[in-house]
N, C-alpha and C positions, 0 to 999 in steps of 0.2 A: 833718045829723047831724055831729057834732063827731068828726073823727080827725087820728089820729096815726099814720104808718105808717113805720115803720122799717126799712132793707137797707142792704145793705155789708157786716153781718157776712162771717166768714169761719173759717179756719186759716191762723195767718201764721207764721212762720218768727220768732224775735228777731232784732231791728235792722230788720225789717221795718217797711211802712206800710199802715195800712187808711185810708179814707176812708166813715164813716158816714152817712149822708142821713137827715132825717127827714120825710116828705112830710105837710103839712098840708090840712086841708079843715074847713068848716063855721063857718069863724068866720074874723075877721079878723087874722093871724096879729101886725101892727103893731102891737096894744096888749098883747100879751100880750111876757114875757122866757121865754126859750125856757132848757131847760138838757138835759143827759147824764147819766146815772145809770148807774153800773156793780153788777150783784149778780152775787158767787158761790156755787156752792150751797151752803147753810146757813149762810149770812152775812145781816146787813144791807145795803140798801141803798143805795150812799154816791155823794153828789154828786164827780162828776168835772170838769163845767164849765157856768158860765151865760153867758146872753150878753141884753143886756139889747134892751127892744122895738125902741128906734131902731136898734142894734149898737155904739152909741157906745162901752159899754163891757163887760168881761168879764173872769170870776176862774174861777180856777183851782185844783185838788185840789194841792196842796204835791207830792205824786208823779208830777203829767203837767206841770208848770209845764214850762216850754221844750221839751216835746218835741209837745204837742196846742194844737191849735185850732179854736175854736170859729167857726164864721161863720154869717149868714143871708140869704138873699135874698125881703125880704117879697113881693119882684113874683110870687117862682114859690111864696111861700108854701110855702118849705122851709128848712131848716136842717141845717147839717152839721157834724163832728167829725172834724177832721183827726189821724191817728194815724201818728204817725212813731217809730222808733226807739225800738218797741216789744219792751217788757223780756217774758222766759221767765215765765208764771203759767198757772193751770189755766182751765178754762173761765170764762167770765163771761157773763153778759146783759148787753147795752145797752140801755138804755132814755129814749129821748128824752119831753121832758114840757116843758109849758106854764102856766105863771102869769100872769094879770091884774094883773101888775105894771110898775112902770116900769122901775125899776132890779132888778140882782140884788141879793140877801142875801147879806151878806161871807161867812157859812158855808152852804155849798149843800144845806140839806137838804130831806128831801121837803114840809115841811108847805106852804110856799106854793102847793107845783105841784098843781092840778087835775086837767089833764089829761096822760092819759099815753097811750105807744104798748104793743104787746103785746111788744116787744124782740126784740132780733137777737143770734145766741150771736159770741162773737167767742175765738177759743183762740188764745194766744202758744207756739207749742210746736216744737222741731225733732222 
């Protein structure tokens, strides 16, 4: 069975750093590009960063460019979302997900990703 299991969430302080995990199982995580999704409530849900199968390469939301990073280790068949220097906003979900693609889509939105996790709440707040 195909999952997706996302932790790290948290309550972080601004200027703060999270580090999200998305733990995989059921499939081969190598051919698939893996990506992050952030939703708040009553919003859409909008690509925050992909990372493509190999990890060769990887793009970014215009608002986390130089402050997140995406990485993966197909051995442990997991991927993560480095969050640093994290701006004041209200609650969000993170939501890690998986597409049978090689490379990412220059704009990251949901339609190529299949497979998704149940997400982790992550609050920027003092």
């Amino acid at each position: 069975q195909l999952q997706l299991v996302e932790s790290g969430g948290g309550l972080v302080q601004p200027g703060g750093s999270l580090r999200l995990s998305c733990a995989t199982s059921g499939f081969t995580l190598d051919d698939y590009a893996v990506a992050w999704f952030r939703q708040a409530p009553g919003k859409e849900r909008e690509g925050v960063s992909c990372i493509s199968s190999s990890g060769s390469s990887a793009n970014y939301a215009d608002s986390v460019k130089g402050r997140f990073t995406i990485s993966r280790d197909n051995a442990e068949s997991t991927f993560y979302l480095q969050m640093n220097s994290l701006k004041p906003e209200g609650p969000g979900v993170y939501y890690c997900s998986a597409g049978e693609l090689g490379g990412c889509p220059r704009s990251i939105g949901i339609q190529p990703f299949d497979y998704w996790g149940r997400g982790t709440q992550v609050t920027v707040s003092s």
